[in-house]
C-alpha positions as CSV (number, residue, x, y, z in Angstrom):
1,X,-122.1,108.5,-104.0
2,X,-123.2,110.1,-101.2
3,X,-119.7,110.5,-99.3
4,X,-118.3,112.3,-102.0
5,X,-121.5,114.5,-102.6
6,X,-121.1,115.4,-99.1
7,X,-117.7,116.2,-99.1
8,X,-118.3,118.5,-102.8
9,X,-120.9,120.1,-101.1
10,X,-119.2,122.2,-98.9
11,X,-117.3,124.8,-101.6
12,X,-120.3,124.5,-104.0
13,X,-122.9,126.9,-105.0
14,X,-126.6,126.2,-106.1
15,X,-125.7,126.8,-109.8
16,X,-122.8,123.6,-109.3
17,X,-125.4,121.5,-107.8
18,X,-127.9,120.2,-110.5
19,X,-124.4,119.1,-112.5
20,X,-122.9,117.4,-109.6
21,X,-125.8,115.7,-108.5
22,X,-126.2,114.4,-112.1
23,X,-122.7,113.2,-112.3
24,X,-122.4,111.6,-108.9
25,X,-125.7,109.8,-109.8
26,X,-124.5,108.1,-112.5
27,X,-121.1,106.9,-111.2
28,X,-123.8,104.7,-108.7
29,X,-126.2,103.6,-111.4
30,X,-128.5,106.6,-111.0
31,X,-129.1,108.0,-114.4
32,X,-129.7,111.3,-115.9
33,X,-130.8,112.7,-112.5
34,X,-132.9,116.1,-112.9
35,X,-134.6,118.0,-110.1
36,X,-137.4,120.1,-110.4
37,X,-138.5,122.8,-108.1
38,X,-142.0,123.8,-106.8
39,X,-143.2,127.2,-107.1
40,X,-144.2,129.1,-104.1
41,X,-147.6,128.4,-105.6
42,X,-147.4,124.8,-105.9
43,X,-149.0,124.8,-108.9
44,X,-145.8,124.2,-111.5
45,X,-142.5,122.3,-110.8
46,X,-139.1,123.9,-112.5
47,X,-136.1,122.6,-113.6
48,X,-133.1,123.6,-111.7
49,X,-129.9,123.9,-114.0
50,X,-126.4,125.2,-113.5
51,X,-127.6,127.9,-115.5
52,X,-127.4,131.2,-113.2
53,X,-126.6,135.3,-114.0
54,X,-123.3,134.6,-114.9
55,X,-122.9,131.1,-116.5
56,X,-124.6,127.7,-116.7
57,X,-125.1,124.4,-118.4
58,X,-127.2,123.7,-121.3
59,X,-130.6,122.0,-119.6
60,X,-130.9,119.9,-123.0
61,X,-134.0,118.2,-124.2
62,X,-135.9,118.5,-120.3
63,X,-138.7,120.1,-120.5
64,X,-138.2,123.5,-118.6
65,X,-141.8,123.3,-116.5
66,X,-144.2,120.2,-115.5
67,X,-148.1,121.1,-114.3
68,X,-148.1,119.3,-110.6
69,X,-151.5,118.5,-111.5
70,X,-151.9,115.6,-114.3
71,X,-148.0,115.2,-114.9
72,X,-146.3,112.0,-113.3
73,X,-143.9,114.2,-111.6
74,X,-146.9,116.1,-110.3
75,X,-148.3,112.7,-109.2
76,X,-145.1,112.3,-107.0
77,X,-145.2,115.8,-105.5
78,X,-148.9,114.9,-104.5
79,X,-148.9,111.5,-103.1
80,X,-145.4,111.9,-101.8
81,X,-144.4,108.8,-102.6
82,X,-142.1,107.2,-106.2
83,X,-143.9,106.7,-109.2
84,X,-142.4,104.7,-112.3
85,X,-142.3,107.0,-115.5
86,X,-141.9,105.7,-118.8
87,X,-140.3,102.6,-119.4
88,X,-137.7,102.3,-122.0
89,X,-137.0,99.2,-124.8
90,X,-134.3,98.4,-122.5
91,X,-135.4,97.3,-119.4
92,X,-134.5,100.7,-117.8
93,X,-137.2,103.1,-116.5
94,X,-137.6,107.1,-115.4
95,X,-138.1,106.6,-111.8
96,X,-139.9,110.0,-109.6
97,X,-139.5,110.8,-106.4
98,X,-140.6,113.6,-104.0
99,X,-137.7,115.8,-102.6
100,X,-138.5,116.7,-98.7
101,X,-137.0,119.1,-96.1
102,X,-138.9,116.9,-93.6
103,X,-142.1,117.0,-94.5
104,X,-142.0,120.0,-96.5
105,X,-142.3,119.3,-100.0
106,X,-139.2,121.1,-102.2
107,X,-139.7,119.4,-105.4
108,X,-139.3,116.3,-107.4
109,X,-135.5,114.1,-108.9
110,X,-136.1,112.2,-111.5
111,X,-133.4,109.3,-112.1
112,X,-133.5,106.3,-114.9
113,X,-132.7,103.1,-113.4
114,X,-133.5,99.2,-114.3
115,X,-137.1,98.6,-114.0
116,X,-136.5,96.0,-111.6
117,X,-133.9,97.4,-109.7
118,X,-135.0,97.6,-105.8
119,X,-131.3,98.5,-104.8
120,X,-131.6,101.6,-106.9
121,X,-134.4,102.4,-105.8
122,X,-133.7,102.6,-102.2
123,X,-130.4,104.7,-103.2
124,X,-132.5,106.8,-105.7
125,X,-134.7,108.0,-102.2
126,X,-131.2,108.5,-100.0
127,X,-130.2,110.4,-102.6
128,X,-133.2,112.9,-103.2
129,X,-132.8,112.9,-99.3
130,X,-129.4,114.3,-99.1
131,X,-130.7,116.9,-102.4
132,X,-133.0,117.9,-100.0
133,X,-130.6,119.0,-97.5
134,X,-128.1,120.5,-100.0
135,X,-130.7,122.6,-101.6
136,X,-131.7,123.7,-97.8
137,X,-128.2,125.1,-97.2
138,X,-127.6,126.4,-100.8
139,X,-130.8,128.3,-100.4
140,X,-131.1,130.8,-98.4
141,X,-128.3,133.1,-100.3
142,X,-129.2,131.6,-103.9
143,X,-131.0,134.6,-105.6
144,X,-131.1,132.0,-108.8
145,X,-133.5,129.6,-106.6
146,X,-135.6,132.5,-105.2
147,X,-136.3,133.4,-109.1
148,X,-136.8,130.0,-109.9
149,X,-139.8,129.3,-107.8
150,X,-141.4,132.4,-108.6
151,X,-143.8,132.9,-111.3
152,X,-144.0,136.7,-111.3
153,X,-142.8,140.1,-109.7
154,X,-143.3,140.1,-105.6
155,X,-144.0,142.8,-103.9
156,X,-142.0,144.5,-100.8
157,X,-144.6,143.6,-98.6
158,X,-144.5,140.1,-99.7
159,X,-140.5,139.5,-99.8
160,X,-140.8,140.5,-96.1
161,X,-143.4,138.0,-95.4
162,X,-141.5,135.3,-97.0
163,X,-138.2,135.8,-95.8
164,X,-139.4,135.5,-91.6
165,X,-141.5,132.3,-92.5
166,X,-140.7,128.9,-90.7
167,X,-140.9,126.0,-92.9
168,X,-144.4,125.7,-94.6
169,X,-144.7,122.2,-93.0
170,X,-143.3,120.6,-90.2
171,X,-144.2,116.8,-88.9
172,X,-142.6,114.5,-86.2
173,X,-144.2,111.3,-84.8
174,X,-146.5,113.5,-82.5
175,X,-147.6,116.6,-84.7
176,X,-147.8,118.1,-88.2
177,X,-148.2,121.8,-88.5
178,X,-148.6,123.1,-91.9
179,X,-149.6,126.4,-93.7
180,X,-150.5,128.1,-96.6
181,X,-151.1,131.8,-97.7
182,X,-152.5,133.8,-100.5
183,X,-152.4,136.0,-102.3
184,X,-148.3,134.7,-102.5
185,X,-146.9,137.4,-104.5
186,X,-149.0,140.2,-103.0
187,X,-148.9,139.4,-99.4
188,X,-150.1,142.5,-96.7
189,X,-150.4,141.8,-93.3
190,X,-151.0,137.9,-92.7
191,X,-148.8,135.8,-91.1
192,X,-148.1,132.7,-89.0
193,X,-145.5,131.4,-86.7
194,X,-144.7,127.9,-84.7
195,X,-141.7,126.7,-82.8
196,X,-141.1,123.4,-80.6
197,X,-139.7,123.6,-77.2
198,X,-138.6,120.2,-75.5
199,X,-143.0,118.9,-75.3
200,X,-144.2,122.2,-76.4
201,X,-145.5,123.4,-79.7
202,X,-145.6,127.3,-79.8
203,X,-148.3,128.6,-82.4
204,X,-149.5,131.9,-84.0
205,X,-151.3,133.4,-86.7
206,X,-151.6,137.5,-87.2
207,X,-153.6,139.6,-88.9
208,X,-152.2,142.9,-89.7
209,X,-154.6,146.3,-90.3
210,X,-154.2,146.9,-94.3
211,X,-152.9,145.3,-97.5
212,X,-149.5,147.3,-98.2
213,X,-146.3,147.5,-97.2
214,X,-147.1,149.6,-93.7
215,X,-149.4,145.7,-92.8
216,X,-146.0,143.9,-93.8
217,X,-143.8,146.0,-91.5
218,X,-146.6,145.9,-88.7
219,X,-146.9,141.8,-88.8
220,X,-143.1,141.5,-89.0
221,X,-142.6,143.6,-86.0
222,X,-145.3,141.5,-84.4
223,X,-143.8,138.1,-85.3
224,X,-140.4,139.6,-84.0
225,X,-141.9,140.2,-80.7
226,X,-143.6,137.3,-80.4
227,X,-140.2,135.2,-80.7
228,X,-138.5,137.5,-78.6
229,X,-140.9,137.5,-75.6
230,X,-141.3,133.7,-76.1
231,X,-137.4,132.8,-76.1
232,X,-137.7,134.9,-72.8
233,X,-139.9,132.7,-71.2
234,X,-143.3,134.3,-71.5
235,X,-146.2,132.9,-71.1
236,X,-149.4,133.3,-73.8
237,X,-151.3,136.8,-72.1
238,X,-147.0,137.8,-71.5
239,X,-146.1,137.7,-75.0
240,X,-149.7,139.4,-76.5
241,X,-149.0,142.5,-74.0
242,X,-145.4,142.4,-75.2
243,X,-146.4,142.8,-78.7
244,X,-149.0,145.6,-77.8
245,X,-146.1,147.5,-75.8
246,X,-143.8,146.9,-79.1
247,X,-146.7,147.9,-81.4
248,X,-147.5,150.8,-79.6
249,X,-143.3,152.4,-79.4
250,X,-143.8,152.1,-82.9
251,X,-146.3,153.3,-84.1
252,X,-149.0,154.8,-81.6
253,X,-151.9,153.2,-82.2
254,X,-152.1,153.3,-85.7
255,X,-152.0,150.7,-87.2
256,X,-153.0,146.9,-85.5
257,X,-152.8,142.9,-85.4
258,X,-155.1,140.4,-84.9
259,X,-154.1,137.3,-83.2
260,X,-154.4,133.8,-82.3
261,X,-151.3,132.7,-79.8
262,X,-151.2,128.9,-79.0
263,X,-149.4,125.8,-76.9
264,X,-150.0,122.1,-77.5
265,X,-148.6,120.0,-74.9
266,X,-147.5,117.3,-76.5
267,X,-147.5,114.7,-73.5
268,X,-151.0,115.7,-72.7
269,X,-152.9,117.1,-75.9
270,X,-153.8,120.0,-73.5
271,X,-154.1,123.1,-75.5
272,X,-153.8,126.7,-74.1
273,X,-154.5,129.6,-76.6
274,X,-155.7,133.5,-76.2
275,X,-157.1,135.4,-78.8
276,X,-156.6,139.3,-79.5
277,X,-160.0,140.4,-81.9
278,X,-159.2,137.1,-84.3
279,X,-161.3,134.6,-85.9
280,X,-162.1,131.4,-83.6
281,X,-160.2,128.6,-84.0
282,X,-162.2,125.4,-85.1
283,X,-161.5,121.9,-84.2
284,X,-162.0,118.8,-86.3
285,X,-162.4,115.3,-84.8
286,X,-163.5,112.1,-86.1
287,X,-164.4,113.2,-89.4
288,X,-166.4,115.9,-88.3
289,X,-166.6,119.8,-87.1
290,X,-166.4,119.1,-83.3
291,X,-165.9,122.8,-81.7
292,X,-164.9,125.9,-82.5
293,X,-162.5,127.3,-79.3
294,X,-164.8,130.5,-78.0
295,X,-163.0,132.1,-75.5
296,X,-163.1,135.7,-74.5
297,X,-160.9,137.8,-76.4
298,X,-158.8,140.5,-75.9
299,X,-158.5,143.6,-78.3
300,X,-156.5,143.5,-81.0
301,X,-152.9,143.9,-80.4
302,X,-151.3,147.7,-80.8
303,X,-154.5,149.6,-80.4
304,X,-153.9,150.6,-76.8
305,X,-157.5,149.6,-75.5
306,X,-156.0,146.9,-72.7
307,X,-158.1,144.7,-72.8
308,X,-156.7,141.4,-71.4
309,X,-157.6,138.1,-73.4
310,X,-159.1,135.1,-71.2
311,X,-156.9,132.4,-70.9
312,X,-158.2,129.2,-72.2
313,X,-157.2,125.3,-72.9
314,X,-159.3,122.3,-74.5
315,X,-158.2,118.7,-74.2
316,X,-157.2,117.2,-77.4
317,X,-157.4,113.6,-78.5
318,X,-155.5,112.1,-80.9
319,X,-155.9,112.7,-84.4
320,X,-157.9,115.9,-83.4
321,X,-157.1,118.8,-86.3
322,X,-157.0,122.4,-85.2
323,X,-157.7,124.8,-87.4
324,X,-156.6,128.3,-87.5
325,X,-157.6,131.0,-90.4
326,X,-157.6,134.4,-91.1
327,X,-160.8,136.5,-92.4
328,X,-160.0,136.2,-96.1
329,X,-160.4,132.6,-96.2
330,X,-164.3,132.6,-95.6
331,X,-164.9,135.5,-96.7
332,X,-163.1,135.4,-100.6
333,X,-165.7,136.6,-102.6
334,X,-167.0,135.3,-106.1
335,X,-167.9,137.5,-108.8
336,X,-172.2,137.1,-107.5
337,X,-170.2,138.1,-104.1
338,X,-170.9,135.3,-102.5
339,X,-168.3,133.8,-99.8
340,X,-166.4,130.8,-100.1
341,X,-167.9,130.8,-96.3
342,X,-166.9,128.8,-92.8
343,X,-169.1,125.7,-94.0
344,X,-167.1,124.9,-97.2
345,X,-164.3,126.1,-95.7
346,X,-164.0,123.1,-93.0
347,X,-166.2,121.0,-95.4
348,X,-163.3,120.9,-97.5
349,X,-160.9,120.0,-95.1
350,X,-162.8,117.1,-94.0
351,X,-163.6,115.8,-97.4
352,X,-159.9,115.7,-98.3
353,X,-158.9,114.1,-94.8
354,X,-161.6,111.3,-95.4
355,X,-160.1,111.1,-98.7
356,X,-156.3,109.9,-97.4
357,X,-154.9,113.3,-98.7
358,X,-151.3,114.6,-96.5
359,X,-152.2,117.7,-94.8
360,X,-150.0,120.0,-97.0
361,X,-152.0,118.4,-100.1
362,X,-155.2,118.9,-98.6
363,X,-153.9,123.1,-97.8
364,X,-152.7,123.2,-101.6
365,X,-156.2,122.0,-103.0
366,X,-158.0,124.7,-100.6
367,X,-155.5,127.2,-101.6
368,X,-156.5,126.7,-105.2
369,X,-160.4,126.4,-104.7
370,X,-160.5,129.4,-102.8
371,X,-158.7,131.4,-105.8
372,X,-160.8,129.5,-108.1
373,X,-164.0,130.8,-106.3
374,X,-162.5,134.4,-106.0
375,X,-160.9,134.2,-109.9
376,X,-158.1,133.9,-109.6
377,X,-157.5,137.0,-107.5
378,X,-158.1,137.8,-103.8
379,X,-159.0,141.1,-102.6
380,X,-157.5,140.2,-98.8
381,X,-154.7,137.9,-97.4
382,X,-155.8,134.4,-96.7
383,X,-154.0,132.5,-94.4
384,X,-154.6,128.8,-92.9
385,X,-152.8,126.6,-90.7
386,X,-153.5,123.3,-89.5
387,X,-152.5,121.7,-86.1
388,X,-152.7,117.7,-85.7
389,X,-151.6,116.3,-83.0
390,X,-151.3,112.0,-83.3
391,X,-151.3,111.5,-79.4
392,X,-148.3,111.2,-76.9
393,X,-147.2,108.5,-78.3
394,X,-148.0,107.4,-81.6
395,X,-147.3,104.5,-83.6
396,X,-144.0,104.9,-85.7
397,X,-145.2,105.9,-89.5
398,X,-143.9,108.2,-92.1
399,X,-144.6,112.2,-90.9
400,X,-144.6,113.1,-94.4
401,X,-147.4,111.2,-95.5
402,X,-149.6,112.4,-92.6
């Protein structure tokens, strides 16, 4: 099954995929195989046909869109892990299982399969596996998935912002890194950025002047020269003055970024970081709001003031979670204007932690309470992303579920 869906792969387009999966599938015991995509929301999970622009197949009796919260597929999605649907007269069963780039969470297959069946099972998870990847490389030129996962119109701004994000979650046996931002259809300026290098994790999170179109172009630019300066070997105060002097050919002055740049030693736990006029990072430890990482800042990036950020590091220890934010996170209003605030803010994630949540779970819950304080509807970006490191070398376990 998954030779020859390897070997189909390779001339096939994301509109052919849904029906070959399905038919592949069943040739190994795998029945009626749908998948179901998350929206960029997280708050729905979509069937993905063969139905595009041009031509399709008929989805049948699925249901065309599952809530993620109270649905068993939405139970799968959450926990990460298979859950047994409804069982059938016949011994068979609708089996669920999460479909990961990683540790990024893509969406759900659902397969029928004997109840008792442990040998489909395990080929039921290769195969969401190997979905997983095929849906990675169909992607990024399938305009059918990119309407798919959306729920409304997008704004310029917003495509921009979306199209220069990394993965929304990455995890290895050392780190998870994961993100989340709001409002997602109406993004400004807000913005984040990793990358690994050999032992180092390379972090940032911008906050551009504004909410339109001008904030997108000025974070993009600043995420552009951030890579670029990094990839040249610069260190942390080196690639802030290099988005200042990129900034600045632009645009004069105008218009600005706030930032928070980062490195995690992985070996070590030593972290290194500099801030430009952002909010201070805060670290969790044990359960419990440890720090927050004061160190003198510089002036936000592009305005042409000079002044230089101090450099700073804190040693980590393992399990220690770093969190960085921007402004509309604590300060989303609710309709008596009072914030969602800094207190509920990391109450929240510590609740959640204690509770056994993943990390990307725990950021989708915050995501939602936060536009559930605010209505729905936030006046400002709101950005978070989380840093844990497990240690230099920590016990072998499942990334995804961390």
């Amino acid at each position: 099954m998954l030779r020859e869906l390897v070997a189909a792969s390779h001339f096939m387009s994301m509109e052919q995929l849904p029906g070959a999966v399905a038919t592949h599938a069943a040739d190994a015991g795998l029945h009626d195989a749908v998948i179901y995509m998350v929206d960029l929301q997280q708050t729905v999970l979509r069937l993905l046909t063969g139905k595009g622009e041009d031509a399709g197949q008929d989805p049948g009796p699925e249901t065309a869109e599952l809530k993620v919260e109270g649905t068993i597929a939405g139970r799968a999605f959450q926990t990460v892990e298979p859950v047994t649907g409804q069982v059938f007269d016949d011994g068979t069963c609708q089996y669920w299982l999460p479909i990961l780039d990683g540790s990024e969470r893509m969406g759900v297959i659902r397969v029928t399969i004997r109840k008792d069946d442990d040998r489909a099972k395990d080929d039921a998870e290769y195969l969401a596996g190997l979905v997983a990847l095929m849906i990675v490389s169909k992607g990024p030129y399938s305009d059918s998935l990119s309407r798919l996962v959306r729920t409304r119109d997008m704004t310029v701004s917003a495509e921009m912002q979306w199209r220069l994000l990394p993965p929304m979650t990455f995890a290895n046996d050392q780190v998870v890194i994961s993100a989340a931002l709001e409002p997602a259809y109406r993004l400004g300026g807000d913005t984040f950025d990793y990358a690994l290098a050999g032992a180092t994790v390379h972090l940032g999170i911008f906050d551009a002047m504004g909410h339109d179109t001008t904030a997108g172009l000025t974070s993009s630019l600043a995420i552009a020269a951030c890579r670029n300066a990094r990839l040249q070997g610069a260190d942390l105060v080196e690639t802030g003055q290099t988005i200042e002097r990129v900034l600045l050919e632009q645009d004069a002055g105008a218009r600005f970024v706030t930032a928070v740049l980062m490195e995690l030693d992985l070996r070590s736990g030593i972290l290194s970081w500099i801030t430009h006029g952002h909010p201070q990072p805060v670290v969790i430890r044990g359960g419990r709001w440890v720090t927050t990482l004061d160190c003198r800042p510089g002036t936000p990036l592009g305005t042409g003031l000079g002044v230089v950020p101090e450099l700073c590091a804190e040693q980590l220890q393992p399990g220690d979670r770093i969190l960085l934010y921007s402004d509309g996170i604590v300060e989303a209003r609710d309709p008596d204007k009072r914030e969602f605030g800094m207190q509920r803010f990391v109450d929240f994630i510590v609740k959640r932690a204690a509770d056994g949540l993943p990390v990307p779970e725990t950021l989708r819950r915050l995501v939602h309470s936060i536009l559930e304080h605010h209505e729905g509807r936030l006046d400002d970006d709101a950005t978070v992303l989380i840093l844990e490191w497990h240690g230099p070398s920590a016990p072998a376990k499942d990334p995804a579920k961390t």
